[in-house]
VEXVO-61613 format. One record per residue (C-alpha): residue number from 1; residue in three letters; x, y, z. Coordinates in pm, 1 decimal, always signed. Each point is the difference from the previous one (the first is absolute). Example, Ala and Ser with C-alpha at 12.3 -4.5 7.8 and 13.67 -1.06 7.14 Angstrom:
2
  num  residuo        c1        c2        c3
    1      Ala   +1230.0    -450.0    +780.0
    2      Ser    +137.0    +344.0     -66.0
This chain:
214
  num  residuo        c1        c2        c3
    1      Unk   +1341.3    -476.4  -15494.7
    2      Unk     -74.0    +104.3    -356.9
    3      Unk    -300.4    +164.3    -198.6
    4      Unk    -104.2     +48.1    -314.1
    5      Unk    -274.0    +197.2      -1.1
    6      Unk     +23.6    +364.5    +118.0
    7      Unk     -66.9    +382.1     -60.1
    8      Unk    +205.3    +340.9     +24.6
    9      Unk    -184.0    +325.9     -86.2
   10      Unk     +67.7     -36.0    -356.1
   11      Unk    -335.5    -165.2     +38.2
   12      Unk    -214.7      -0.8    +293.3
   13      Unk    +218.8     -92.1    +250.4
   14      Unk    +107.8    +243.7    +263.8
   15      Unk    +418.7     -18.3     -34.4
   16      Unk    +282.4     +42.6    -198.8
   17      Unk    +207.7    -257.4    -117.3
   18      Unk    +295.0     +78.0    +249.0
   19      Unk    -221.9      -7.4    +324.5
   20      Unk    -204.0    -302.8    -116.9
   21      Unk    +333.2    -181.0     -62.5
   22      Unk    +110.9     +99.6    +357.6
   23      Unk    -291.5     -54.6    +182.6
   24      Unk      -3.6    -346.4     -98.5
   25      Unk    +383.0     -51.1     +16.5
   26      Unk     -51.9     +93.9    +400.2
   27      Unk    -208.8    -278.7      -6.2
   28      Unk    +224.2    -242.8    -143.1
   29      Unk    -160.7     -50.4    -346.9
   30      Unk    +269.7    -192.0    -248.2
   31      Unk    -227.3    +167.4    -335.3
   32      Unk    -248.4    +167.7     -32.8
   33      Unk    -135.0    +140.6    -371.7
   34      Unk    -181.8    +318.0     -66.0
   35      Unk    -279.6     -36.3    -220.4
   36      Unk    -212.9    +264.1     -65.2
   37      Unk    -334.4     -22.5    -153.9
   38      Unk      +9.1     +51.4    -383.9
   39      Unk    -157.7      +3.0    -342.4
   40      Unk     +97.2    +118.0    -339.8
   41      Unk     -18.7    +404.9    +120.2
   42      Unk    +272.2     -46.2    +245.2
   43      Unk    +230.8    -337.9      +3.5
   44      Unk    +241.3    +195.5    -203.7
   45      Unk      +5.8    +243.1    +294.8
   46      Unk     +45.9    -199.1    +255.9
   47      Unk    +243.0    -265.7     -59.4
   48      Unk    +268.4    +198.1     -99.0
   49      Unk     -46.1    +197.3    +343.8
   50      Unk     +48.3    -283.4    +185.2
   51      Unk    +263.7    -156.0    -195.8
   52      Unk    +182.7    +314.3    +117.3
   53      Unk     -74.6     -38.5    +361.9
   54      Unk    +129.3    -339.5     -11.2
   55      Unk    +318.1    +101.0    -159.6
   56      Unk     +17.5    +240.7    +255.0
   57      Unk     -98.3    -178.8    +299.1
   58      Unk    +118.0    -338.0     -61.3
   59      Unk    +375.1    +138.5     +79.8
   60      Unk     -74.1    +127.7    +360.4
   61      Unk    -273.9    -268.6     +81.6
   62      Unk      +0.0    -338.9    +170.9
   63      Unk    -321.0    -104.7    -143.6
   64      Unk      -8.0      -4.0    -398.0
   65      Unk    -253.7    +231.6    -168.9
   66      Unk    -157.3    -145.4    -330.7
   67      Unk    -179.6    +215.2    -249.5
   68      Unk    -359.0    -126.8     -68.6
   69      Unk    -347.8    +103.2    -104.1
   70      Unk    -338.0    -144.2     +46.6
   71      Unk    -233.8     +21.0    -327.6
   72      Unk    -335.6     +71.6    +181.3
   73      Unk    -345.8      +7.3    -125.8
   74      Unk    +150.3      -7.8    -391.2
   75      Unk    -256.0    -190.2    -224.6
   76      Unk     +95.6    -330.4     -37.0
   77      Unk     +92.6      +2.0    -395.8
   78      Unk    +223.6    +256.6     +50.7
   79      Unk    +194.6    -128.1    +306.0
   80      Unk    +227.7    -212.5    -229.4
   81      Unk    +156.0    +318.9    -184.3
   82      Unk     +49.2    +159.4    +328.8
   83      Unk    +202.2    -275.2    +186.6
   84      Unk    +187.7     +25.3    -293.6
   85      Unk     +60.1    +371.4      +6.2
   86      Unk     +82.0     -20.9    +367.0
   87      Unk    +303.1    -250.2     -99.7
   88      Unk    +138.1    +189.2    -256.8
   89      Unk      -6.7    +284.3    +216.6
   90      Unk    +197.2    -246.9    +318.9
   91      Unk    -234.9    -116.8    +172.8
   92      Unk    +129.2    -251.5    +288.9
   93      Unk    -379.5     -50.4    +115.2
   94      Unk    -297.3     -34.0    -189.5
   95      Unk    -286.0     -13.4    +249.3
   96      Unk    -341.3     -36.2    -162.1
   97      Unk    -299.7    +138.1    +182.5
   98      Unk    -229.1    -291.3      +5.0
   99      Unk    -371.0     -50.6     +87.2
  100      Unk      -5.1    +111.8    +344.5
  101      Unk    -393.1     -40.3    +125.5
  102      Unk      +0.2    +363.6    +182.3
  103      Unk     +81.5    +197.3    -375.5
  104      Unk    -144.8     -10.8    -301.9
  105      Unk    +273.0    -188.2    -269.4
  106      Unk    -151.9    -113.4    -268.3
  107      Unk     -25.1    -377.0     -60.5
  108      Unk    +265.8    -152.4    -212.7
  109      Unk    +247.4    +157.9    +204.7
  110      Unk    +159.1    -273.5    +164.4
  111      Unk     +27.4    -254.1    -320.2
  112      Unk    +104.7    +352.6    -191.6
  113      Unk    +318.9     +59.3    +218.6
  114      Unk     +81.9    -349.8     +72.7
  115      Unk      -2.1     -46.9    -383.2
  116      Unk    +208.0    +284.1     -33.5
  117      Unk    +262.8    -147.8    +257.9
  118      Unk     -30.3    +234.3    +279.7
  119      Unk    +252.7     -42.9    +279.4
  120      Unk    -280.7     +18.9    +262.9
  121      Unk    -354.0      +7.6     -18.8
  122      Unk    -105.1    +209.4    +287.4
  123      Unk    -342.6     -73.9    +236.9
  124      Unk    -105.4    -225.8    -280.2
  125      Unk    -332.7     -23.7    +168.6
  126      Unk    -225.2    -323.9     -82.7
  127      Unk    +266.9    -112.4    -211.4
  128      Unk    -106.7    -286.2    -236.4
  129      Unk    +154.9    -362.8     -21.3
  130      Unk    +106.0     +49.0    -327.7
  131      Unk    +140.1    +322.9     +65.8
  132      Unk    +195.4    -136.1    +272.6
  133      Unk    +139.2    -310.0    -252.9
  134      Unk    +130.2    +264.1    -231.2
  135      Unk    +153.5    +185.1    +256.0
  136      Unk    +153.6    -313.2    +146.5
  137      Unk    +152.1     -51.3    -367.4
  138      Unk    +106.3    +339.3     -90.7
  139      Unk    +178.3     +31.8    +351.4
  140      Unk    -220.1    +334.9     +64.6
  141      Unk     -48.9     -10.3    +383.4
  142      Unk    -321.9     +46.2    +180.8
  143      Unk     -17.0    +274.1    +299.2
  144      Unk    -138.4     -36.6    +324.1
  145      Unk     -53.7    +343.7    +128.8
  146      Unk     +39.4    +166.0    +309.7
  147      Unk    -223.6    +331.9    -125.2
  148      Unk    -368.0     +28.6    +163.3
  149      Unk    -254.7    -114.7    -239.1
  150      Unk    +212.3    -168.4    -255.7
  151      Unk     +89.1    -241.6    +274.8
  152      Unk    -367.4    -160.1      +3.2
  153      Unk     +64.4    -253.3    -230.8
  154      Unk    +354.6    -133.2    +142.0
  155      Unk    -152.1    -336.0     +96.6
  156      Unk    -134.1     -14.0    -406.1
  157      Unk    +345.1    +100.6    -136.9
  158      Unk    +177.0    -233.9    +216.1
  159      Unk    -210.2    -301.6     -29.8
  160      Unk     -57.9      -8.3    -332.4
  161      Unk    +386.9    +110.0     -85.5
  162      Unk    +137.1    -305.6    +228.2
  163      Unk    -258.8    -200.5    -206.5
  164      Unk    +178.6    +114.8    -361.2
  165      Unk    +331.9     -29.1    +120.1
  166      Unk     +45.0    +374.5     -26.1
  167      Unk    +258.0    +216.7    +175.8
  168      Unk    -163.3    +260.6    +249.3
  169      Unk    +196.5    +302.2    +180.1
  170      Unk    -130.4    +252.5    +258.8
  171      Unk      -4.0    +334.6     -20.5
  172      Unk     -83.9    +299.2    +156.8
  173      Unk    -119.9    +215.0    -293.1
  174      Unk    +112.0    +308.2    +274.6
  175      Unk     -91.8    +344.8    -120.8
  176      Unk    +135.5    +134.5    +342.4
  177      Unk    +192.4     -24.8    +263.1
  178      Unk    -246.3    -201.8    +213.8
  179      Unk     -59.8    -233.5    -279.5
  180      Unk    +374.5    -194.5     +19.3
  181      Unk     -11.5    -340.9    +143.2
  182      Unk    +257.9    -127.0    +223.7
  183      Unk    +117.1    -365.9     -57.8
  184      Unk    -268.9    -118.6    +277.8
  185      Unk    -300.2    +185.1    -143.7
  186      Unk    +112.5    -155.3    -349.9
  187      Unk      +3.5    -361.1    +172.2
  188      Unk    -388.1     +93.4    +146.0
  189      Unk    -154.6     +99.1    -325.4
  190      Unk    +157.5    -349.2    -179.4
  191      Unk    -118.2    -210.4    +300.3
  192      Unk    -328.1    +214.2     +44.3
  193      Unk     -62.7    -100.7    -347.8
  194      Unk     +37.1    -359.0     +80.6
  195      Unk    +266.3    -130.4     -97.1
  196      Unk    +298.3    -224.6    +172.1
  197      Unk    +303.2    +111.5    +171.1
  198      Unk    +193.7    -214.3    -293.6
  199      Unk    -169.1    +219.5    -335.4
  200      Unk     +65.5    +318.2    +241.3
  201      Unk    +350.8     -81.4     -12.7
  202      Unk     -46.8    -116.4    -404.3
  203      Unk    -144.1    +380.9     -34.8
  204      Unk    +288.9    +149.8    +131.5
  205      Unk    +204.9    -227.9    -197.7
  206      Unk    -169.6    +110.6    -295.8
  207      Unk     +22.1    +398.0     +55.9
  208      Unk    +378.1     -83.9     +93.3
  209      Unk     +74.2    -174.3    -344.4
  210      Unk    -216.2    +275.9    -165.1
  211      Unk    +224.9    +267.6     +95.7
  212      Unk    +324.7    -209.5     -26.1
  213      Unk    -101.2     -16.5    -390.9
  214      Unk     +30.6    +382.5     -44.6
């Protein structure tokens, strides 16, 4: 089981790093990245942070910790310099917060971070066909969530990712400790979203790869 899409308290999750890394070593998790929600007043806070808990961590834990951030609700022409900045400051995970139909992110956003070469676009929402083309060709990977309310448009994501050829993961986006998936809940969202038992297994093949890369 991996994810790459989750909170700690340095946003508005409810944990530190060391208990969300246990939590979801106890439930066998291979990965999992902490990605806190960002913009340009605090991504030089947080990454650092969490580069440090992985440092720290990583020694006493079977599952690997990788230091992330998510890039939520920035305006689309300035989501380019960010995913930058969050690079150069070691970013393993660049999630970008994409057009979810329950918030209010402003159009663009999805063609914005996918452009800018996100690592995942999260709850991408009614993600476009072109959108999911360029994502397919920029090897950015499309989420399927397992959060209330950004899991509405699943079916959409799916579909129209299978369609482009694009890679999808799942993900929990877990701000607490009810929020982790186990490995069966993770299989329910993918299938719930419609898709076959072979892409399921080409999703976990992805996130696999993803994290062998880093």
């Amino acid at each position: 089981m991996i994810d790459l899409h989750t909170h700690t308290f340095f946003s508005d999750g409810e944990l530190v790093p060391a208990e969300h890394l246990r939590r979801v070593e106890v439930l066998g998790y291979t990965a999992v990245a902490i990605t806190d929600h960002a913009d340009s007043s605090n991504l030089d806070f947080i990454i650092p942070r969490i580069i440090r808990a992985a440092k720290d961590l990583n020694k006493y834990s079977k599952t690997r910790l990788l230091a992330g951030i998510e890039l939520t609700h920035v305006p689309p022409g300035q989501i380019a310099e960010l995913v930058s900045a969050a690079r150069e400051l070691g970013a393993e995970v660049v999630v970008g917060h994409g057009e979810t139909v329950v918030e209010p992110v402003a159009p663009g956003t999805n063609m914005a971070s996918i452009m800018a070469g996100v690592d995942v676009l999260a709850h991408p929402g009614f993600i476009t066909e072109e959108e999911a083309a360029l994502a397919a060709k920029k090897g950015v990977l499309l989420e399927l969530s397992g959060r209330k309310g950004h899991s509405l448009t699943n079916g959409h994501v799916a579909k129209i990712a299978l369609a482009a050829n694009a890679k999808l993961v799942v993900n929990a986006d877990a701000h607490g400790p009810g929020d982790f998936m186990t490995a069966e809940r993770a299989k329910i969202v993918a299938l719930g979203s419609g898709i076959s038992e072979e892409s399921y297994a080409q999703i976990r093949s992805n996130m696999s790869q993803f994290v062998s890369s880093k």
